[in-house]
N, C-alpha and C positions, 0 to 999 in steps of 0.2 A: 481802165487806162492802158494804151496801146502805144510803146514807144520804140523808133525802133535805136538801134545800139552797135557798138563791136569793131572790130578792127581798128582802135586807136588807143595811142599809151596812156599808162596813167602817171602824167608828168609830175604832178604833185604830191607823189606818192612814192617813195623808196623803195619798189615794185617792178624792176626791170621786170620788158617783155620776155613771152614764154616763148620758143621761137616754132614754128609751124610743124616740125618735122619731129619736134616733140608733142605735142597736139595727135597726129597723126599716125603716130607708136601707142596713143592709149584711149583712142577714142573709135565709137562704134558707127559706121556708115551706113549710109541708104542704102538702098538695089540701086540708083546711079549713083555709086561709090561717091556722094559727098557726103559729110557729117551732116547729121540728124541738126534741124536746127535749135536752136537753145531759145528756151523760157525764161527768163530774170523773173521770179515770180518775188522781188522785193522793190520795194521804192526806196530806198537809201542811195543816195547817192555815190556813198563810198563803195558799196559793193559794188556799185557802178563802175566806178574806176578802177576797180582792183581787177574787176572782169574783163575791161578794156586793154586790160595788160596778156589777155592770151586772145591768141587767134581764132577767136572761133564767133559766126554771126548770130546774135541774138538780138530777142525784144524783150520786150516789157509788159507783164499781164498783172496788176495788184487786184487781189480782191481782198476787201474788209476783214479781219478778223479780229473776236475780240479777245488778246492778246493775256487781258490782266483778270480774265475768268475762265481763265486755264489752267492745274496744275497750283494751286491754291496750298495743297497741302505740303507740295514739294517745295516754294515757297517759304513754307514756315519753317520747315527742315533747316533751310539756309546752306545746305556744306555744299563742296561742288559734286560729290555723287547725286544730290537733289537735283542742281542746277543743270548737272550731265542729263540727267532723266526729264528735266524738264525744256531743255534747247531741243534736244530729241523729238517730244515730243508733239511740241510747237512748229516744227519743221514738218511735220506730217498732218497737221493739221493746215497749213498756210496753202496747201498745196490741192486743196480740196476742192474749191471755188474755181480752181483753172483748168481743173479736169474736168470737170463740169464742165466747161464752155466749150473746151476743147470736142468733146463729145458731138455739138453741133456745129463745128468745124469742120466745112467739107474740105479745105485747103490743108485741113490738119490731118489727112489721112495716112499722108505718107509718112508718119512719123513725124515726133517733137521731146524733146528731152525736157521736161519743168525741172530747175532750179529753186529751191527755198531754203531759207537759213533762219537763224536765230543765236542771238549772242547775249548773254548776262554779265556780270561783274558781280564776284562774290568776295564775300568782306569780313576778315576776322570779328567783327564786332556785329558790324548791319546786317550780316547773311547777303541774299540775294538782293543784286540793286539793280534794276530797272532805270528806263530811262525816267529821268527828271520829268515829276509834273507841274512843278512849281520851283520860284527862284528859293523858297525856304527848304523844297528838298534838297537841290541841288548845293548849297549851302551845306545841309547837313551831311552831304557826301565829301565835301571839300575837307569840312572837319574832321573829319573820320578816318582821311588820308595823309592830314596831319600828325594827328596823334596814333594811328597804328600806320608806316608808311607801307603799306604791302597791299594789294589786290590782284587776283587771277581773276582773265576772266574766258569765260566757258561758250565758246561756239559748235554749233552745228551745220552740216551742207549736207542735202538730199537729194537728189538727182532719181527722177523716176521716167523711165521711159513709154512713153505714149504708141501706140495703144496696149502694148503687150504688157505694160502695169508691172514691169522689172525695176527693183527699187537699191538705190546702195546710199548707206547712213555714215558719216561720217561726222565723229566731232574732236576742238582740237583745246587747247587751254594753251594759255601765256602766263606770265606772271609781272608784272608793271611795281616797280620798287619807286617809291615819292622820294624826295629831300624834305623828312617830317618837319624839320626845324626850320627847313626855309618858308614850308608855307604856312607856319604859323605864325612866324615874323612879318612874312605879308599879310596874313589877317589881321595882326594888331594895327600893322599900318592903315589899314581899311579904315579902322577906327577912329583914326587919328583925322581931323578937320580935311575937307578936300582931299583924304585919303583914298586908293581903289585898289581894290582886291583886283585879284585874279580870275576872280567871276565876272567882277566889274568889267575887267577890263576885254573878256570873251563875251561877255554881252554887247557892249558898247561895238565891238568886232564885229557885230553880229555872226559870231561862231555858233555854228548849229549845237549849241548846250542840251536842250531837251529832247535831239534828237539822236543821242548817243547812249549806250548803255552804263550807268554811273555818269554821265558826262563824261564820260572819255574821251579826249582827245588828243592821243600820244603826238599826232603828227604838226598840229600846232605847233608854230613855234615860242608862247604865251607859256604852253603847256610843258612843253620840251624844260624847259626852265630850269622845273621840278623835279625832273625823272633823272634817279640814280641812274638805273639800268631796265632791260628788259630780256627776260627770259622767255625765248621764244621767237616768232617772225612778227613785222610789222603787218602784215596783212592780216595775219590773225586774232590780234590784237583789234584789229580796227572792223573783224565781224565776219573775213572771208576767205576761209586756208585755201591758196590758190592749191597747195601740193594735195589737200583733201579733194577738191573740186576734180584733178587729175585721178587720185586713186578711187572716184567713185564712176570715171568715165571707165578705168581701168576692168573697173568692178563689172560695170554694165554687158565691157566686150566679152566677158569672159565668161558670163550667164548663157 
């Protein structure tokens, strides 16, 4: 899947743009002195938009990977040094399949930067939570953030340069504080005849729930509700440190 992207804000997102002349202090150029162009090697949409918020042209390259037969044992570990080693990790792996194409990419000669990422949500109690496969996990994540109201969660951004295989890893963590009491009051109301949760009520939205990590969705205003505070940026949070994405361009010029 080939889409292309770039130059436009991300309005719905608390994400002012990055302005050009900042871009261009940390980023590494062609032999005709334009930026290398950019890979989004994720299909999220929000890193979509997060990306749309700095100036720079990219597309869109997803290849399949299987996500939940990876890192199994880091997983069980649950802490965020696992979840650290394992967004890492998964970031280096996601980027495999577009080097590969790239390879037969005669347009691809002059240079391409691939982008990949990876974000968890780890949990005093659940350890590592992945996105929701079903409405009963998701469910079981709501509970969780109830009754212990605290989650961090754990992103990566890899930036590796084509063809020269120059790599910079960066990962960033937040910390998302609930109102434990509020949304347990909203689950009993769930309960209650013609009652609807919070879940109900981001389904019924059709809020992308399955396809966030823990169901996360700070920027929601359903979800906003909930949230004492947040330690950390909104972007990062939501899967995409634009200030990482920068120090890994940083990184690149200075190999």
């Amino acid at each position: 899947r080939r889409l292309k992207g770039g130059l436009k804000r991300a309005s719905i997102l608390n994400v002012p743009p990055i302005s050009l002349l900042t871009i261009q202090s940390n980023v590494r150029v062609n032999n005709n002195n334009n930026i290398c162009r950019l890979i989004l090697s994720s299909g999220s949409k929000t890193r979509r938009l997060i990306l749309d918020s700095i100036p720079i042209p990219y597309e869109i390259m997803v290849r399949p990977v299987d996500e939940r037969g990876i890192g199994e044992d880091l997983r069980q570990e649950g802490t965020i040094e696992s979840a650290t080693k394992l967004v890492s990790m998964l970031a280096e792996v996601k980027r495999g399949g577009v080097l590969e194409e790239l390879k037969e990419m005669k347009e691809a000669a002059g240079g391409r930067i691939v982008l990949t990422a990876d974000q968890v949500v780890t949990h005093p109690t659940l350890g590592i939570l992945e996105k929701p496969e079903s409405r009963e996990e998701a469910e079981q994540f709501m509970m969780a953030y109830a009754n212990v109201p605290s989650v961090t969660t754990v992103g990566s951004v890899m930036l590796t340069e084509w063809p020269s295989m120059k790599t910079s890893l960066k990962t960033f963590t937040s910390t998302v504080r609930f109102d434990g009491e509020g949304l347990k009051k909203d689950m009993e109301k769930g309960k209650e005849e013609g009652g609807k949760t919070l879940l109900d009520r981001l389904i019924e939205a059709d809020a992308p729930v399955y396809d966030c990590a823990g169901g996360l969705m700070i920027e929601n205003p359903l979800v906003k509700e909930f949230i004492v505070g947040v330690d950390g940026t909104e972007d990062s949070v939501l899967g995409l440190s634009r200030r990482s994405v920068l120090e890994c361009y940083r990184d690149l010029k200075e190999k």
